[in-house]
C-alpha positions as CSV (number, residue, x, y, z in Angstrom):
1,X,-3.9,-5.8,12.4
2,X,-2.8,-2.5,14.3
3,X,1.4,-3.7,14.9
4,X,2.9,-0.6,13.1
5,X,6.2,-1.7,14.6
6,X,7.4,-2.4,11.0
7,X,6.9,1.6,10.3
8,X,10.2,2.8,9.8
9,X,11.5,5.4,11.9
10,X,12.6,7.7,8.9
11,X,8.2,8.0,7.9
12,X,7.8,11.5,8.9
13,X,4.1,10.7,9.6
14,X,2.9,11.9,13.2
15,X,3.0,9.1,15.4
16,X,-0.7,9.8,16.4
17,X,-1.6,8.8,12.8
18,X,0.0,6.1,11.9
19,X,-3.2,3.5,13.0
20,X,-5.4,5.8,11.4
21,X,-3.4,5.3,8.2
22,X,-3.2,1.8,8.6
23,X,-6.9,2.0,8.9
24,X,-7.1,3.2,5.4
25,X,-4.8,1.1,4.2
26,X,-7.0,-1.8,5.5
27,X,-9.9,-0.6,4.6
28,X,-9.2,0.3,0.5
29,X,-7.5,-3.2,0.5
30,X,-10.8,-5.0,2.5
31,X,-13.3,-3.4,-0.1
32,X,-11.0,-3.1,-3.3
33,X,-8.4,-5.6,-3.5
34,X,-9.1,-8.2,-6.1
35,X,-5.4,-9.1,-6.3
36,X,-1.7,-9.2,-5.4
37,X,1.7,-10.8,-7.0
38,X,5.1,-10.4,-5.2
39,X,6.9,-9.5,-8.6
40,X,10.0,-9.3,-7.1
41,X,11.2,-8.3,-3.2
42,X,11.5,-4.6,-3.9
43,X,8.0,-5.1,-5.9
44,X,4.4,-5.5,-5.1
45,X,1.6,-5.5,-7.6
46,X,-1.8,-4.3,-6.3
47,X,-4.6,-5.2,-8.6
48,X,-7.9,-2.7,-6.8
49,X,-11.4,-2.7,-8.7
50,X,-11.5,0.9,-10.5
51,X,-13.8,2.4,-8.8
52,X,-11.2,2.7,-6.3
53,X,-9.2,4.9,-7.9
54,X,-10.0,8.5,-6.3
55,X,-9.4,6.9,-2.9
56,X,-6.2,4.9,-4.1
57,X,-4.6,7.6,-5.7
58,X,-5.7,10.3,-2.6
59,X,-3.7,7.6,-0.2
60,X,-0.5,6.9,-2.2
61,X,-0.2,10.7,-2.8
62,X,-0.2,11.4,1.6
63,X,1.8,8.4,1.7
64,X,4.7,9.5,-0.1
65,X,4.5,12.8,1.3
66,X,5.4,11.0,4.9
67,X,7.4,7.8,3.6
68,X,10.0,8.8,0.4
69,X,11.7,5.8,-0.2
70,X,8.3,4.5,-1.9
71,X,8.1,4.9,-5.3
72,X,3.9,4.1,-6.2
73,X,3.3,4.0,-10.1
74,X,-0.8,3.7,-10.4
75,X,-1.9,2.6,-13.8
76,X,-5.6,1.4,-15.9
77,X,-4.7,-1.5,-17.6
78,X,-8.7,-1.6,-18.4
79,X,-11.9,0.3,-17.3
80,X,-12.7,-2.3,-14.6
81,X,-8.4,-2.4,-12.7
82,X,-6.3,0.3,-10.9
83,X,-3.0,-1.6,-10.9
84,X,-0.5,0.3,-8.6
85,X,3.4,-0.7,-8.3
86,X,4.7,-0.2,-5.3
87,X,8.8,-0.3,-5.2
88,X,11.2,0.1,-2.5
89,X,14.8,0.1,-2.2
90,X,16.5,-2.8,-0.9
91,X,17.1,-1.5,3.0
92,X,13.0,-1.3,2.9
93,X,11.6,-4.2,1.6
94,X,10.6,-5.3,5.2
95,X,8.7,-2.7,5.0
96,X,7.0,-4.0,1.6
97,X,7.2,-7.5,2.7
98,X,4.4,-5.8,6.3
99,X,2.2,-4.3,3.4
100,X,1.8,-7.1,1.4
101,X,0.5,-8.9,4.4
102,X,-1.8,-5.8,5.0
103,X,-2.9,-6.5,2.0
104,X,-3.8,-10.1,1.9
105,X,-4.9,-10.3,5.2
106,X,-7.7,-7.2,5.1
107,X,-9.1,-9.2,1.8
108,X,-9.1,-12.2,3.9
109,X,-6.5,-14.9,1.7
């Protein structure tokens, strides 16, 4: 899945980088994702195994750098989860609706 046409034109990211972003997006959800839940439009629940969570918190940290309007919360609910909330306001959720397909679609639902 390389289509960034859903980035938005205010992510500050270089242009050049964007597929190599999406890359890591892919690839933490591919090899860490164990779950997902829509809680509402403007939020996404990411359930990752914890041993994710040096790469998870490394990517949500550059991507907020380039992309503001996301707010990422990352939490341990137990040794074995990384939970992150991802929130957006309601002009992005487009946005959130392309990385919630990411996100299923690299774990292969």
């Amino acid at each position: 899945m390389t289509d960034d046409s859903w980035v938005p034109d205010t992510c500050t990211l270089p242009t050049a980088e964007r597929p190599l972003r999406l890359a890591e997006f892919d690839g933490l959800f591919r090899d860490a994702l164990r779950g997902a839940d829509r809680l509402t439009a403007r939020h996404l629940r990411l359930r990752l195994d914890g041993r994710a969570e040096p790469v998870a918190r490394d990517l949500i940290a550059r991507e907020s750098a380039c992309c503001s309007f996301f707010t990422f919360d990352l939490g341990r609910p137990d040794g074995a989860t990384v939970m992150i909330d991802i929130r957006v306001p309601a002009g992005r959720v487009a946005v959130l609706d392309a990385l919630a397909l990411r996100a299923t679609a690299a774990r292969g639902r």
